[in-house]
C-alpha positions in Angstrom: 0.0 0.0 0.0 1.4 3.5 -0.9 1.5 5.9 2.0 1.9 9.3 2.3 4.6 11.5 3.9 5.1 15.1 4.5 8.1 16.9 4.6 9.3 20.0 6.2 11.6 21.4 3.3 14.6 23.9 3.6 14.9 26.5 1.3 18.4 24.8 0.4 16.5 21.1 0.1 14.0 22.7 -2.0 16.4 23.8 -4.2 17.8 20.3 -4.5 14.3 18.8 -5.3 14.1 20.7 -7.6 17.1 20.1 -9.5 16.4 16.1 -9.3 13.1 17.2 -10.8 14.9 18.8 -13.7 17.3 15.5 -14.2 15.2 12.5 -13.2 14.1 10.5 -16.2 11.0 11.3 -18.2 8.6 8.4 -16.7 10.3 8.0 -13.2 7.9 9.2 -10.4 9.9 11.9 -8.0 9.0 9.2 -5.3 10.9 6.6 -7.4 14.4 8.7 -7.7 14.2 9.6 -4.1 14.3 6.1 -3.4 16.5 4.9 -5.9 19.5 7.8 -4.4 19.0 7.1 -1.2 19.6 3.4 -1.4 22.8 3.5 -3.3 23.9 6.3 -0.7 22.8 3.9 2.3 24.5 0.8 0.3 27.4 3.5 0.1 28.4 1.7 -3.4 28.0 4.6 -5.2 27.9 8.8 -4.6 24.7 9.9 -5.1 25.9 11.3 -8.7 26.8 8.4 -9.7 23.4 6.5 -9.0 21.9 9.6 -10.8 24.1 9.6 -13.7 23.3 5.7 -14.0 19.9 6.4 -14.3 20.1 9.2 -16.5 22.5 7.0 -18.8 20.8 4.1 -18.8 16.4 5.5 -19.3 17.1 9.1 -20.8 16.4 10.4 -24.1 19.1 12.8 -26.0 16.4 16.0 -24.4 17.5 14.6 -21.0 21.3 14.9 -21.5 21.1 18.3 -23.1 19.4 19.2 -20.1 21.9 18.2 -17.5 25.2 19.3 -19.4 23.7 22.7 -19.6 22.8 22.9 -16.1 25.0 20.8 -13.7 27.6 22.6 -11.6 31.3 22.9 -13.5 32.0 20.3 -10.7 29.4 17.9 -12.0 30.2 18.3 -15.7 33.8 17.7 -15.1 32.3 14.2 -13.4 30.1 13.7 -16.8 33.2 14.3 -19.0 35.5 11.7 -17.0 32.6 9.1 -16.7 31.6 9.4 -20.8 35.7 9.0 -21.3 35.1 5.9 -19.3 32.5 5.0 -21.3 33.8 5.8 -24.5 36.9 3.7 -24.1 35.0 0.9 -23.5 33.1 1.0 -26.6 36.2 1.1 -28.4 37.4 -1.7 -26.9 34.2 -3.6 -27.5 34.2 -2.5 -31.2 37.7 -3.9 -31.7 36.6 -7.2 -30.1 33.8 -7.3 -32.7 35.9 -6.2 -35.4 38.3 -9.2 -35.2 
């Protein structure tokens, strides 16, 4: 059964809710990516950019991305840059396995 719960928001937590507004993937309830962060924080297996990156990268249309890279922190988009490196290199690597 779904319950209910009320918050008491800061003006600095507001501004944060916000911004996961903004970046959550078209579909996912607000509900759903408040849950989603805070178990990969509790799990501590991830930062809580990471687990929001994943589920940009993984559910998110090209609309989605152009939204975060023009509105994430220089801090943040310095973390996009290095984790689409990542990513690019393995492609490249997967794309030579298939090319042999």
């Amino acid at each position: 059964m779904t319950e209910i719960v009320c918050l008491s928001v800061t003006p600095e937590a507001y501004k944060i809710f916000q911004e996961l507004k903004r970046v959550k993937p078209e579909g996912t309830s607000f509900s759903k990516s408040i849950k989603l962060i805070v178990e990969e924080y509790l799990k501590g297996n991830q930062t809580v950019f990471e687990c929001a990156f994943e589920n940009i990268l993984l559910s998110s249309n090209v609309e989605v991305w152009k939204k975060l890279i023009n509105t994430v922190s220089v801090e943040d988009f310095k973390k996009i840059q290095l984790k689409t490196a990542e990513i690019n290199n393995l492609i490249d690597k997967r794309v030579e396995k298939c090319l042999k």
